[in-house]
GUFI-389326 format. One record per atom (N, C-alpha, C, O): z, y, x; residue in one letter. Coordinates in steps of 0.1 Angstrom, whole numbers, padded with zeros to 4 digits, always signed. Atoms other than C-alpha are relative to their C-alpha. Layout:
ZYXA;...
END
This chain:
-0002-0012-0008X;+0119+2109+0337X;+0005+0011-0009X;-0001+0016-0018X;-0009-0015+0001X;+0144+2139+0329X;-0010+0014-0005X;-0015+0018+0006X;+0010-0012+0003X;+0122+2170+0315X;+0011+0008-0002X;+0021+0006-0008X;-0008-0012+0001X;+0137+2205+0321X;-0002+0009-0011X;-0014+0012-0011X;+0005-0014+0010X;+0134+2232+0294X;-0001+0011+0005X;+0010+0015+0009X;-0005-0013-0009X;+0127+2266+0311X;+0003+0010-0010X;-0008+0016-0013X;-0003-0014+0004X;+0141+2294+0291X;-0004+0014+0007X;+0000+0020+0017X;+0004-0018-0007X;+0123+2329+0297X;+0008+0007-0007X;+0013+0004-0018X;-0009-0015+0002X;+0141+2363+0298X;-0008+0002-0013X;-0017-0005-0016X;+0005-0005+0010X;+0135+2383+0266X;-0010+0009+0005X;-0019+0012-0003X;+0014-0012-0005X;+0111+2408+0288X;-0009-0012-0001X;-0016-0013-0010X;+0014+0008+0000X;+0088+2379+0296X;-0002-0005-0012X;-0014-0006-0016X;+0008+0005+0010X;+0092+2363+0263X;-0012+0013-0008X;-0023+0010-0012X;+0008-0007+0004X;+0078+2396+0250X;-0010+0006+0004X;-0016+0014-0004X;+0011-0004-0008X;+0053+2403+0277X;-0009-0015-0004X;-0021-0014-0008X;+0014+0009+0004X;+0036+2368+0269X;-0003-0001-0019X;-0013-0006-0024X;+0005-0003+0012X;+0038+2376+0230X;-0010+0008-0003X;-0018+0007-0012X;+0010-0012-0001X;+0021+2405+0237X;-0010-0001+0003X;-0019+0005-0003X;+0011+0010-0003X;-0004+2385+0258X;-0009-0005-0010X;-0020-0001-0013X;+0003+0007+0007X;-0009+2363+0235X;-0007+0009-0012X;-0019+0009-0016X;+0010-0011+0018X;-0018+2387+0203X;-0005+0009+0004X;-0007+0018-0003X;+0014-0010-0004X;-0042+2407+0225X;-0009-0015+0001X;-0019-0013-0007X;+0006+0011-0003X;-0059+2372+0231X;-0007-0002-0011X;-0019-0004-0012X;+0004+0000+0012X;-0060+2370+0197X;-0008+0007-0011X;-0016+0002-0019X;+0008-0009+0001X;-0073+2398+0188X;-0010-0001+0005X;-0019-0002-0004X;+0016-0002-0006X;-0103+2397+0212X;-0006-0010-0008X;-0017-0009-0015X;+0010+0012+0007X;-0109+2363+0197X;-0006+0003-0014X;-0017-0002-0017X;+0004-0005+0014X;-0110+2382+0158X;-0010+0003+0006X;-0020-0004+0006X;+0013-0007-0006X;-0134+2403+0177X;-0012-0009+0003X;-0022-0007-0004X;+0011+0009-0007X;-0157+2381+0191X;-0007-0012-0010X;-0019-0017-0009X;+0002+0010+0014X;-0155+2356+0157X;-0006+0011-0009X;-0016+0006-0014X;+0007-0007+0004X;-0167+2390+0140X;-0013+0003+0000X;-0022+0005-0009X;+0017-0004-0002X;-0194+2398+0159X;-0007-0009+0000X;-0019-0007-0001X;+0008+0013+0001X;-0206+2362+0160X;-0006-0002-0013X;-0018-0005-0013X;+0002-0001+0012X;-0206+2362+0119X;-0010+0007+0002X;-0021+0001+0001X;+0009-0009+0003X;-0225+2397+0122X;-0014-0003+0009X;-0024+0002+0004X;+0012+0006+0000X;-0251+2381+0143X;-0006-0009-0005X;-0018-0009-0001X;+0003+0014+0010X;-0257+2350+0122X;-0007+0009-0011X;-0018+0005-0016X;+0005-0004+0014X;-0262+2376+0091X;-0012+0010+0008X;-0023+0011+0003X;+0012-0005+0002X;-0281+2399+0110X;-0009-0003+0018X;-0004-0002+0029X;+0006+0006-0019X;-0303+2389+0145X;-0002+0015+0008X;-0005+0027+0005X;-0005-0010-0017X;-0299+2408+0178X;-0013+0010-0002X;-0010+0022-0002X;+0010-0014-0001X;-0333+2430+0175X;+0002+0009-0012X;-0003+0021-0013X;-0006-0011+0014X;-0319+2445+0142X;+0011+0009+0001X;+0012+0019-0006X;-0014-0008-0004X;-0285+2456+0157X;-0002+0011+0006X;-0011+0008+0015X;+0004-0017-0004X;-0290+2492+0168X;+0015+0003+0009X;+0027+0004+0004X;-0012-0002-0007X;-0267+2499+0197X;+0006+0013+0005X;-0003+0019+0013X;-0004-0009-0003X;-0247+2527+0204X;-0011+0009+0013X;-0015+0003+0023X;+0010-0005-0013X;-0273+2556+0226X;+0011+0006+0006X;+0018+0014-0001X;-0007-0005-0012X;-0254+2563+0258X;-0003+0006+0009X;-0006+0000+0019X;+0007-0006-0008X;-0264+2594+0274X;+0010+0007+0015X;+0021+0002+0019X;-0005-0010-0010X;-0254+2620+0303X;+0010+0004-0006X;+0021+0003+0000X;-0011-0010+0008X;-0234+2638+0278X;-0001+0014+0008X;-0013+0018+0012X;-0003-0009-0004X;-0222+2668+0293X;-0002+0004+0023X;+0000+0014+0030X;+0002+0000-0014X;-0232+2657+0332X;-0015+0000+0004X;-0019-0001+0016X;+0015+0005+0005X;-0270+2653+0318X;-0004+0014+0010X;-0011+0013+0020X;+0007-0011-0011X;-0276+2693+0335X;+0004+0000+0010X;-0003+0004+0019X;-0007+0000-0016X;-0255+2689+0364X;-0009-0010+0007X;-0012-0006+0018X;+0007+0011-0006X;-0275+2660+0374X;-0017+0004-0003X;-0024+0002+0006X;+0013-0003+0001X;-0308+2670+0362X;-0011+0007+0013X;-0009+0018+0018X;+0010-0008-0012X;-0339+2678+0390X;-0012+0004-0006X;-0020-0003-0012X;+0014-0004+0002X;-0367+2696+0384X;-0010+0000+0007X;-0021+0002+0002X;+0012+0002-0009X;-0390+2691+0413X;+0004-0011+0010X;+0015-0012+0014X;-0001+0011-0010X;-0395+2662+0437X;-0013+0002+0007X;-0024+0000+0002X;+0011-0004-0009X;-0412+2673+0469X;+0000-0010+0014X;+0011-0014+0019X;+0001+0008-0010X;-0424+2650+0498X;-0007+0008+0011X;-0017+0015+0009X;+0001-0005-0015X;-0426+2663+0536X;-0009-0011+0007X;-0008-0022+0004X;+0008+0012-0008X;-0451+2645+0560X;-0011-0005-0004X;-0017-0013+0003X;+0010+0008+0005X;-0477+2636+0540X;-0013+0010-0008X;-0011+0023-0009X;+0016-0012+0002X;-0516+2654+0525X;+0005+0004-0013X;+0015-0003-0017X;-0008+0001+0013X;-0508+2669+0488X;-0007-0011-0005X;+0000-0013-0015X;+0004+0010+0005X;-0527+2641+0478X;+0008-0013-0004X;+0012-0018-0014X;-0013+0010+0002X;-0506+2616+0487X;+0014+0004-0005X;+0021-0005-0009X;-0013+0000+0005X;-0474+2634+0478X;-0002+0001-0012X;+0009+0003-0018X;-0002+0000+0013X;-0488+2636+0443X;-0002-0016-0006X;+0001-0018-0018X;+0005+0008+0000X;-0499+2601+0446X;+0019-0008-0003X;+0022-0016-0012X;-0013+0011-0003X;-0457+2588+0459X;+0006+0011-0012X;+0017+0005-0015X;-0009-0005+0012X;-0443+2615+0427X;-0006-0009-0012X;+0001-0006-0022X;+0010+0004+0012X;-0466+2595+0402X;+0014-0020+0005X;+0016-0030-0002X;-0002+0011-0002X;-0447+2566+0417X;+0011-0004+0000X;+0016-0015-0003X;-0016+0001+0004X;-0413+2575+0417X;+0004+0001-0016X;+0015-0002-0019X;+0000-0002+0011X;-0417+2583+0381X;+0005+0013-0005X;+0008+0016-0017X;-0006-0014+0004X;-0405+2616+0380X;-0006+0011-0013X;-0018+0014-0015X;-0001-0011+0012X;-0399+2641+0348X;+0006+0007+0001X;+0018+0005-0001X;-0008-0008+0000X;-0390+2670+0352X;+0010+0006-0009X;+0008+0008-0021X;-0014-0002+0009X;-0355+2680+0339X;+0007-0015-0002X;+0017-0015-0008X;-0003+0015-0001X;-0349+2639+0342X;+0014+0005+0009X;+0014+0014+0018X;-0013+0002-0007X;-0309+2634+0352X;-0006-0010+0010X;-0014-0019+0007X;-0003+0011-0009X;-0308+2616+0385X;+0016-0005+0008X;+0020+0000+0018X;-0009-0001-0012X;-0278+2606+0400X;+0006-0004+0009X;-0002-0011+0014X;+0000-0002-0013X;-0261+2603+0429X;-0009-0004+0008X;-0017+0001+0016X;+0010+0012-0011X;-0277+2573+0443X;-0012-0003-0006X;-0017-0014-0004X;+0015+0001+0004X;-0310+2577+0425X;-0011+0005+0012X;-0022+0000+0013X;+0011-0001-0009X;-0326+2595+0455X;-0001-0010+0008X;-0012-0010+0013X;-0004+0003-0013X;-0314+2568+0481X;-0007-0012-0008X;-0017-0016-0001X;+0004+0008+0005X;-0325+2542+0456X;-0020-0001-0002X;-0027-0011+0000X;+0013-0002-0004X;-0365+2557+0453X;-0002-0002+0012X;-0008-0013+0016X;+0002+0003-0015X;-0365+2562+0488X;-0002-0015+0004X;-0013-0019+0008X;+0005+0012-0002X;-0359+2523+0493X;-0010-0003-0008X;-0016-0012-0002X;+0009+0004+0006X;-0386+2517+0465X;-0013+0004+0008X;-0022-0004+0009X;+0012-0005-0005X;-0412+2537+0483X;-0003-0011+0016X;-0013-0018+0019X;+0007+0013-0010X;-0407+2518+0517X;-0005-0011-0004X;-0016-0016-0001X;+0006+0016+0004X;-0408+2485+0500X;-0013+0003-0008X;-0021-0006-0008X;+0014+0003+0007X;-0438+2494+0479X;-0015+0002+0011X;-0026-0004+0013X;+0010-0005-0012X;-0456+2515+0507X;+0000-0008+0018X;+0008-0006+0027X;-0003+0003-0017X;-0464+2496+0540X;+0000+0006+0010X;+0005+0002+0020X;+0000-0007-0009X;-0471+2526+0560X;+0013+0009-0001X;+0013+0018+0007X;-0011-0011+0003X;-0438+2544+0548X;+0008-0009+0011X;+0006-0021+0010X;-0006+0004-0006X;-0414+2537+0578X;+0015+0004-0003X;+0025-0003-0002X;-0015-0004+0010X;-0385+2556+0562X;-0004+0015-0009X;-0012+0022-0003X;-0002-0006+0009X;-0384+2580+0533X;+0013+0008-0002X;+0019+0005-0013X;-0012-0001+0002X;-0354+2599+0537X;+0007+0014-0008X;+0007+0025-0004X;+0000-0011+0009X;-0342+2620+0508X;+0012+0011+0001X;+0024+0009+0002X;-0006-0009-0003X;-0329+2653+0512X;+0004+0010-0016X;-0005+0018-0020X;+0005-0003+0010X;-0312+2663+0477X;+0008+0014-0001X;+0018+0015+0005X;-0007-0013+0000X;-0303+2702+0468X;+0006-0002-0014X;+0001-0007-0025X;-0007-0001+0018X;-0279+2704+0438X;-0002+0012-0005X;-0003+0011-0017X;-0002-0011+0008X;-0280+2740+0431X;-0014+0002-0001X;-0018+0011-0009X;+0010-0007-0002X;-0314+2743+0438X;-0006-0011-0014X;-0015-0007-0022X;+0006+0010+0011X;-0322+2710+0413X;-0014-0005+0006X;-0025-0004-0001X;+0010+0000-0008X;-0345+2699+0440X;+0002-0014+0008X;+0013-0014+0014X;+0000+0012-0007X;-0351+2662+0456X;-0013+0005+0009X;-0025+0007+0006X;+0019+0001-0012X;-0376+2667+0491X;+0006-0015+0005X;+0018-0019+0007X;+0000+0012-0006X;-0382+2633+0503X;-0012+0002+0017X;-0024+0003+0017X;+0004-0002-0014X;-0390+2638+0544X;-0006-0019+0002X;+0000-0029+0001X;+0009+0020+0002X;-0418+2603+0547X;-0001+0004+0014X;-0004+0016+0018X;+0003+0008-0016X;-0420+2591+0583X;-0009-0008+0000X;-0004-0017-0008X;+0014+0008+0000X;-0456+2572+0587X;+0004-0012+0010X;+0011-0007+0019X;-0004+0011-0008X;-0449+2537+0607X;-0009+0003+0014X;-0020+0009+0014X;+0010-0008-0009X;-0463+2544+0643X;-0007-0012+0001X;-0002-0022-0003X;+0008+0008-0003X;-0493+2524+0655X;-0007-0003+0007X;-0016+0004+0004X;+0005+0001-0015X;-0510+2513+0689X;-0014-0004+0000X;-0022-0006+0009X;+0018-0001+0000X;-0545+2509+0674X;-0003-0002-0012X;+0005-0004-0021X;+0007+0001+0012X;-0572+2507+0648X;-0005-0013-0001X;-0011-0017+0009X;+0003+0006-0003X;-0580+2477+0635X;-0012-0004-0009X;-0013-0003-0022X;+0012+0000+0007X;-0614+2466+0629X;-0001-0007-0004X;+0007-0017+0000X;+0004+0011+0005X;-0631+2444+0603X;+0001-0015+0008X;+0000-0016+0020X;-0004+0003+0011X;-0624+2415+0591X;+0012+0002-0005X;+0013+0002-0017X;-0011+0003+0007X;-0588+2416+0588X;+0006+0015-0007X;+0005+0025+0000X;-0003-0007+0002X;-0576+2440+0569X;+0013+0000-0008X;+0018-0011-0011X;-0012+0003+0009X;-0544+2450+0548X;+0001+0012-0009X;+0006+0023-0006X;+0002-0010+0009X;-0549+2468+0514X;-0006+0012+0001X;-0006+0013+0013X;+0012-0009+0001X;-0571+2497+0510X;+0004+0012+0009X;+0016+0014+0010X;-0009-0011-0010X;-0568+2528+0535X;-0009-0008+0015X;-0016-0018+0017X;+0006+0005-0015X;-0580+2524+0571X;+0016-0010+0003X;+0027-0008+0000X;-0011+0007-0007X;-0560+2495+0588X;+0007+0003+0014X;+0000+0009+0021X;-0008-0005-0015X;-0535+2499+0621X;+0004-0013+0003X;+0001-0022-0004X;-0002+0011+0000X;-0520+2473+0637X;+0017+0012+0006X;+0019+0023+0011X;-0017-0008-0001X;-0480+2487+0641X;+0004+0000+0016X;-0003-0004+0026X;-0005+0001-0015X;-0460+2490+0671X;+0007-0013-0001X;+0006-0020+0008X;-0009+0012+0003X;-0436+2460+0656X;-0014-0018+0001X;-0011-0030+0002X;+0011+0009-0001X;-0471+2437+0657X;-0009+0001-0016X;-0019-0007-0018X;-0003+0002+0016X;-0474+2442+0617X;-0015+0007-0006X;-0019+0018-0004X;+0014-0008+0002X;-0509+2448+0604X;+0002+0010-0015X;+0007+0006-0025X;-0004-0009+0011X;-0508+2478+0580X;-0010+0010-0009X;-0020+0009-0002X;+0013-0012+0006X;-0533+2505+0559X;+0007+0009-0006X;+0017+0007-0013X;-0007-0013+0007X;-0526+2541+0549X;-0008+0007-0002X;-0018+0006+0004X;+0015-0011+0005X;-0548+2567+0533X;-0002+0009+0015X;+0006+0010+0025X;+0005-0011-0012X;-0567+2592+0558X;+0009+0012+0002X;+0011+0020-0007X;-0009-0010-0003X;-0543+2615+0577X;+0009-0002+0000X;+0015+0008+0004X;-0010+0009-0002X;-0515+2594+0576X;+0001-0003+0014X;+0008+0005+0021X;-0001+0007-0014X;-0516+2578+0609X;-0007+0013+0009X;-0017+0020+0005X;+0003-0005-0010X;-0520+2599+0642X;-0009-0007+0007X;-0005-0008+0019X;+0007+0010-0007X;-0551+2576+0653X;-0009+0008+0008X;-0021+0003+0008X;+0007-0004-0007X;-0566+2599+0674X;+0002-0008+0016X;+0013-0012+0018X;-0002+0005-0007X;-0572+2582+0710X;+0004-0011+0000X;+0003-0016+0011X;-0004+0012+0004X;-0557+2551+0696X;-0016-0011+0002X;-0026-0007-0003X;+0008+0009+0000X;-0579+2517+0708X;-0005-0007-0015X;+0001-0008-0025X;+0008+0009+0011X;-0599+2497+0685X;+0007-0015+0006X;+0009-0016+0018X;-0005+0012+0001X;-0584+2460+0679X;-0009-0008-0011X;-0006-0007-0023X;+0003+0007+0008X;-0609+2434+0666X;+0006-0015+0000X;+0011-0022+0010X;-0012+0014-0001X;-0591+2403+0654X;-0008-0010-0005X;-0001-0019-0008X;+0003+0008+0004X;-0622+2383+0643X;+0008-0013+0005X;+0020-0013+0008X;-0006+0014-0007X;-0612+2349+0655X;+0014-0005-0001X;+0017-0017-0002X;-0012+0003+0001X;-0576+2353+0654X;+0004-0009-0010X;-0002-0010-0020X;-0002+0007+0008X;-0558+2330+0640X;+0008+0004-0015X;+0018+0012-0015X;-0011-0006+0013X;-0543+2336+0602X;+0015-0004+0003X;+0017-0016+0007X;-0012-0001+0002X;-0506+2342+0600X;+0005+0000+0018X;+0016+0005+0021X;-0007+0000-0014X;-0503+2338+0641X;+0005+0018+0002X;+0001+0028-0003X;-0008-0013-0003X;-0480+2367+0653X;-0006+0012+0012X;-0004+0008+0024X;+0002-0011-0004X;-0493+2399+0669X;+0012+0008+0004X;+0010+0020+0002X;-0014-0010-0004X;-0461+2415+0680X;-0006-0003+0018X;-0010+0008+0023X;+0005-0002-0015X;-0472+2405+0720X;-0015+0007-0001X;-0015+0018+0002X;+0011-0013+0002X;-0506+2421+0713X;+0007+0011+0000X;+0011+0013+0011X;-0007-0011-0002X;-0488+2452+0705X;+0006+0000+0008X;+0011+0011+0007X;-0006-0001-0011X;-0472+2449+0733X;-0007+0003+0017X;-0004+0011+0026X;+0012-0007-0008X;-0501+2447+0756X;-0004+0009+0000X;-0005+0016+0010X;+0008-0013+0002X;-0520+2475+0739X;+0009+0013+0003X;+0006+0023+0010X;-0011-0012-0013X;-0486+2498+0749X;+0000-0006+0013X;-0003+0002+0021X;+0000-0003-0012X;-0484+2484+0779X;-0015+0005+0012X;-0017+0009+0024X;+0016-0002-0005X;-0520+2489+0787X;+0004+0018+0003X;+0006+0024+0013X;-0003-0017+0004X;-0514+2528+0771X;+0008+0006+0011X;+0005+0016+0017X;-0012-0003-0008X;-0485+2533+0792X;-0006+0000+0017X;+0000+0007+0025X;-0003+0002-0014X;-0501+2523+0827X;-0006+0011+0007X;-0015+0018+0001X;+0006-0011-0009X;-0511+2547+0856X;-0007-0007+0010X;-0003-0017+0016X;+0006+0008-0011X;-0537+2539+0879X;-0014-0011-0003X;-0022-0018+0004X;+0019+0007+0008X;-0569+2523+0855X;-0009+0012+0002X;-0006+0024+0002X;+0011-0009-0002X;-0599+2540+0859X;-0003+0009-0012X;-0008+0020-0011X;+0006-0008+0009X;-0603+2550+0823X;+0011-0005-0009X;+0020-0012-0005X;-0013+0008+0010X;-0581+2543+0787X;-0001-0013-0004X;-0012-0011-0009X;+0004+0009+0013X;-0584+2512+0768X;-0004+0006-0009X;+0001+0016-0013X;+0002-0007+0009X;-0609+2518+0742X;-0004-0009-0009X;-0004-0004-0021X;+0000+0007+0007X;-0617+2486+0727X;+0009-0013+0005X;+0013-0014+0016X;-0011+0009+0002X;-0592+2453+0719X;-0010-0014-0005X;-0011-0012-0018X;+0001+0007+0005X;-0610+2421+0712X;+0007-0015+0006X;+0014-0018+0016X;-0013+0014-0004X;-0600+2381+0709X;-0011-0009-0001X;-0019-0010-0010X;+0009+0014-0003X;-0621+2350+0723X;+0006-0011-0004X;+0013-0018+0004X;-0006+0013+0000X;-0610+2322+0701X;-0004-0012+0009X;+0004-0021+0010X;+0005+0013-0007X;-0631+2297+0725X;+0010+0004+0014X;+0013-0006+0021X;-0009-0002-0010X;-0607+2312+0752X;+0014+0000-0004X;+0023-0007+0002X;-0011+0006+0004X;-0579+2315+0734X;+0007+0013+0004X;+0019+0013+0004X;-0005-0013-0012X;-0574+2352+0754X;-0009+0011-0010X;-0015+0010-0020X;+0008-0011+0005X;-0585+2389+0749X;-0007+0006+0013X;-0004+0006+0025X;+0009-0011-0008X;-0610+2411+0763X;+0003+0015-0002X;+0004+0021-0013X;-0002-0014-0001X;-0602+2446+0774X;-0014+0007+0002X;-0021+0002+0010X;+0007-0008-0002X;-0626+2472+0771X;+0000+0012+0003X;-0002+0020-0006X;-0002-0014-0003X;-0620+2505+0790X;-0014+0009+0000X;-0025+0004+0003X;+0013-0014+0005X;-0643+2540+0782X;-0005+0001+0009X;-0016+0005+0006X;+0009+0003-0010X;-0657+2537+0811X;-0012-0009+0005X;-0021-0007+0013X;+0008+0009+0000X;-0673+2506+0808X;+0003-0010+0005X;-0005-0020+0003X;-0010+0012-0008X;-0649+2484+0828X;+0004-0010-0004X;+0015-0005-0007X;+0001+0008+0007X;-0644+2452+0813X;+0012-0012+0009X;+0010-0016+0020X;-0009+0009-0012X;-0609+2428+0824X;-0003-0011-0014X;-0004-0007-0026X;-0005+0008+0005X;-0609+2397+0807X;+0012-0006+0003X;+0014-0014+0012X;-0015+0001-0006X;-0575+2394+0807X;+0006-0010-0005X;+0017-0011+0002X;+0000+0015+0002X;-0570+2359+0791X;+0012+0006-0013X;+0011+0016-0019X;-0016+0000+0005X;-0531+2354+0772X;+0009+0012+0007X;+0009+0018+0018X;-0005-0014-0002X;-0507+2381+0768X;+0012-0003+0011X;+0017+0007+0016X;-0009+0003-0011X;-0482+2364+0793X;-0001+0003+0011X;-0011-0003+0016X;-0001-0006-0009X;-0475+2381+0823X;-0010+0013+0004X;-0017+0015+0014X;+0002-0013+0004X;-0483+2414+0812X;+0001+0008+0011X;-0006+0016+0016X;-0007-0016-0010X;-0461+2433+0839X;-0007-0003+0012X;-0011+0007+0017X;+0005+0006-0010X;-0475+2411+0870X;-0012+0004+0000X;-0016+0011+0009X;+0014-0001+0002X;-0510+2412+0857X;-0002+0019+0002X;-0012+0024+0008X;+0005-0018+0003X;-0509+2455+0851X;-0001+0002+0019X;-0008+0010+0026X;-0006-0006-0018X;-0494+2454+0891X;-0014-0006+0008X;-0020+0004+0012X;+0014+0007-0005X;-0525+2434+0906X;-0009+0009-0003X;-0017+0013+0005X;+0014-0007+0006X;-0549+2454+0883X;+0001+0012+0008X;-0008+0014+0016X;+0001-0009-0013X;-0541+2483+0904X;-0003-0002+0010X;-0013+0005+0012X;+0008+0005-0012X;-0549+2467+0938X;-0010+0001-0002X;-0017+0009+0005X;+0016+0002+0000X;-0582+2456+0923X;-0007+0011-0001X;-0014+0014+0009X;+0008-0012+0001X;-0595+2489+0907X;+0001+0009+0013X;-0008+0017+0016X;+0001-0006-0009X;-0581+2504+0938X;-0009-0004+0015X;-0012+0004+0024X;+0012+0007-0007X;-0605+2480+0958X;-0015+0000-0003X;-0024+0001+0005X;+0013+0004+0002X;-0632+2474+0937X;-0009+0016-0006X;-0021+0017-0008X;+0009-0011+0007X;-0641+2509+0923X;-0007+0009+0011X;-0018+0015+0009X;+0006-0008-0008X;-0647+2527+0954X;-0018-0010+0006X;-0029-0004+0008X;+0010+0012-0005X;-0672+2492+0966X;-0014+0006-0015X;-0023+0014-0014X;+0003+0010+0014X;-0686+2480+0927X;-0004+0024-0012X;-0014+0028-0018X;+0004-0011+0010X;-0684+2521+0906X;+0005-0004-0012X;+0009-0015-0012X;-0007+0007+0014X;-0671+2515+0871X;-0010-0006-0009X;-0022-0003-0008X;+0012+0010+0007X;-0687+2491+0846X;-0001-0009+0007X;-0012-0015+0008X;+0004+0014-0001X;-0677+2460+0864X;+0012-0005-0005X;+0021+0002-0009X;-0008+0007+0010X;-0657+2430+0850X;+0013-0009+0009X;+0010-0018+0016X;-0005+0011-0003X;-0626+2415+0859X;+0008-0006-0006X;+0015-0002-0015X;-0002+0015+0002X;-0616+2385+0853X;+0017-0006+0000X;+0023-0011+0010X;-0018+0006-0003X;-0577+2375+0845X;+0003-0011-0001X;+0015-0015+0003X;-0001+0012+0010X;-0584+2341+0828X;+0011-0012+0010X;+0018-0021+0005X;-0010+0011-0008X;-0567+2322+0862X;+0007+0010+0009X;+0004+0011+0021X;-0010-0005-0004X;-0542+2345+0870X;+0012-0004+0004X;+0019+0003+0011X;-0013+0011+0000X;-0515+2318+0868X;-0006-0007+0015X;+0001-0006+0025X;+0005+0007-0013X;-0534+2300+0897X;-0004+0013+0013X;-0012+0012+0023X;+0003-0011-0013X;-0534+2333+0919X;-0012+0006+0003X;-0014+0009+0014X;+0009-0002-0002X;-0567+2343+0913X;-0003+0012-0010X;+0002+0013-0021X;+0008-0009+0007X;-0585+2372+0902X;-0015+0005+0002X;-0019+0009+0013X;+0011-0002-0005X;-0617+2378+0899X;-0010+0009-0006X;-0010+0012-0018X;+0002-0006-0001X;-0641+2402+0906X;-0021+0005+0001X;-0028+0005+0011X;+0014+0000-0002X;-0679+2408+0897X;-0008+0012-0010X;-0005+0015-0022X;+0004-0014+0012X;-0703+2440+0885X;-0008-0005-0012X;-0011+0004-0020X;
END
């Protein structure tokens, strides 16, 4: 087989010469410093300190203040962000705490930082996760009163945190571990939400031998309302009944959802 010779231009010959003896170079370099670690090992090498320089005040904050929360706690999330005053932050340092705080804090639902440059001032505006009840022993999740989220998500936040005034109680003895609570939350708003019950929801519990939950309204009215499936059907019927049975029965009687699927509801004081 015939082999060509390619002759390059004099620019390219001198563009890959030039290549070539940078290549070479790095390689001295790199055969250098390989030597000087052999003679001296890596925790002895003292490496150049690389500061702010000249952008060290321009970037520097002196105070980090948190909105939404008791001073307790916002001395509690400054202890956390690590903050020193006169510490450079920059740009993307507030946006970067901020996500640290959600992910560390389960009740932080966003953190969103508001930073003043002239003023040398980070406020971080905290949003608390909202929550559709309180939930009672055993389950709990880290220290703090527990909630159960709007997303289904069981959560704990120091006192004054959460808006749990009027919020139902949710006992989860029985429930199963790891099973998903997102349709619970969904009942307990749709419950909150409806017009036409005698009284609020004031307690939430769970019949594992049923497999269902028990509603408990402040009045004393009692639905056993089985599985959270057919939420919107079940709320529409529950009006008929209390509109039947309260004027008869008075409040403080019990009904009965458990064969709702079979067209029944039932109805006893």
């Amino acid at each position: 087989m015939k082999r060509h010779r390619v002759r390059l231009r004099p620019k390219a010959r001198a563009a890959r010469r030039g290549t070539v003896g940078k290549a070479a170079g790095a390689g001295a370099v790199l055969a250098a410093l390989a030597l000087t670690m052999a003679a001296r090992p890596w925790e002895r090498v003292s490496l150049p300190r690389v500061g702010w320089g000249p952008l060290e005040r321009a970037f520097s904050v002196e105070a980090v203040e948190f909105e939404g929360v008791p001073e307790g706690v916002a001395r509690e999330l400054e202890a956390a962000v690590g903050f020193t005053p006169g510490s450079a932050w920059s740009p993307v340092e507030a946006q970067r705490q901020s996500e640290r705080l959600v992910e560390r804090y389960a009740w932080i639902e966003q953190a969103a930082p508001v930073r003043s440059w002239l003023g040398k001032r980070v406020r971080f505006v905290v949003v608390p996760r909202g929550a559709v009840a309180a939930v009672t022993a055993p389950r709990r999740s880290g220290d703090g009163t527990a909630w159960l989220g709007e997303d289904g998500k069981v959560f704990s936040a120091p006192v004054g945190i959460v808006a749990g005034e009027g919020l139902p109680r949710v006992a989860l003895a029985g429930w199963p571990e790891g099973a998903d609570l997102a349709p619970t939350a969904a009942l307990v708003r749709a419950v909150a939400a409806q017009q036409g019950f005698p009284a609020a929801a004031a307690a939430y519990s769970y019949d594992a031998r049923e497999r269902g939950w028990k509603v408990e309204l402040a009045d004393g009215t009692r639905i056993l309302w089985g599985g959270t499936d057919w939420t919107g059907e079940k709320l529409s019927r529950l009006r008929e009944v209390f509109a039947d049975a309260l004027p008869r029965l008075g409040p403080g009687f019990t009904a009965d959802l458990r064969y709702f699927e079979d067209g029944r509801i039932l109805v006893r004081p």
